[in-house]
C-alpha positions in Angstrom: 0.0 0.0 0.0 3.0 2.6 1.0 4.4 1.9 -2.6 1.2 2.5 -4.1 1.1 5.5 -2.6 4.6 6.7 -3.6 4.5 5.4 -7.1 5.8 8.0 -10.1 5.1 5.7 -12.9 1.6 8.0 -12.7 3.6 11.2 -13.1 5.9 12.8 -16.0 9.2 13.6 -16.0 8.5 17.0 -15.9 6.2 17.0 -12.8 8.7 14.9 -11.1 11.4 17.0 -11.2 8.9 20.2 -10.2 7.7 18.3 -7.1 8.8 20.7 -4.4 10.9 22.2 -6.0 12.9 25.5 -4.4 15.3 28.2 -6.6 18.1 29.8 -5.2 20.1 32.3 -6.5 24.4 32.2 -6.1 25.9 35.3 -7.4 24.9 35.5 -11.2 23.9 31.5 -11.3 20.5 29.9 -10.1 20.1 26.3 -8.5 16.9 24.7 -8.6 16.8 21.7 -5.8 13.9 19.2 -5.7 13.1 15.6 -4.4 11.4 12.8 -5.6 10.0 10.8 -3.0 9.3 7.0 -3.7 9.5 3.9 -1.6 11.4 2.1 -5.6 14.3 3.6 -6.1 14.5 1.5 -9.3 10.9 3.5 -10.2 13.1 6.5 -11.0 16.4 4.9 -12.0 14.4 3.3 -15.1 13.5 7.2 -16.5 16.8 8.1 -16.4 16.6 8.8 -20.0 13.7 11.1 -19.4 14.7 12.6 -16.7 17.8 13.7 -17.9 16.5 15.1 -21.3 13.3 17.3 -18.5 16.1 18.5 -16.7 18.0 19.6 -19.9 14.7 21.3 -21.3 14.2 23.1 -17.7 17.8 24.4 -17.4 17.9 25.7 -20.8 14.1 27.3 -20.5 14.9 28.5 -17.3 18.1 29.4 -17.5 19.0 27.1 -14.5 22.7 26.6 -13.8 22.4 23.7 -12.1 19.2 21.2 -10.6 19.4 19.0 -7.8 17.3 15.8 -7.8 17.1 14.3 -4.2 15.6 10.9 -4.7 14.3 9.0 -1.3 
């Protein structure tokens, strides 16, 4: 039941890397840290792909330096 409550297969890529997600500014650069909380690591690891090419898309819409993905 705990996993089917923490499943992502239900979510995109982009939402999941949104999911609480917090900017901060460093000097001239911007850092945008989020977590993806899931009880199957292996849920996440699986969209690497997919993840990778949101968080590309995000950092070059939002001219992000960096993103943090926390995934526990």
């Amino acid at each position: 039941m705990l996993k089917a409550g923490a499943s992502t297969t239900d979510k995109t890529a982009e939402t999941l890397i949104s999911l609480d997600a917090k900017e901060f500014v460093l000097g001239a650069d911007k850092l945008e840290v989020a977590q993806i909380n899931t009880v199957d690591a292996n849920e996440v690891a699986d969209r690497k792909e997919e993840l990778e090419a949101a968080i590309n898309a995000e950092l070059s819409s939002k001219r992000i330096s960096s993103i943090c993905i926390c995934n526990h």
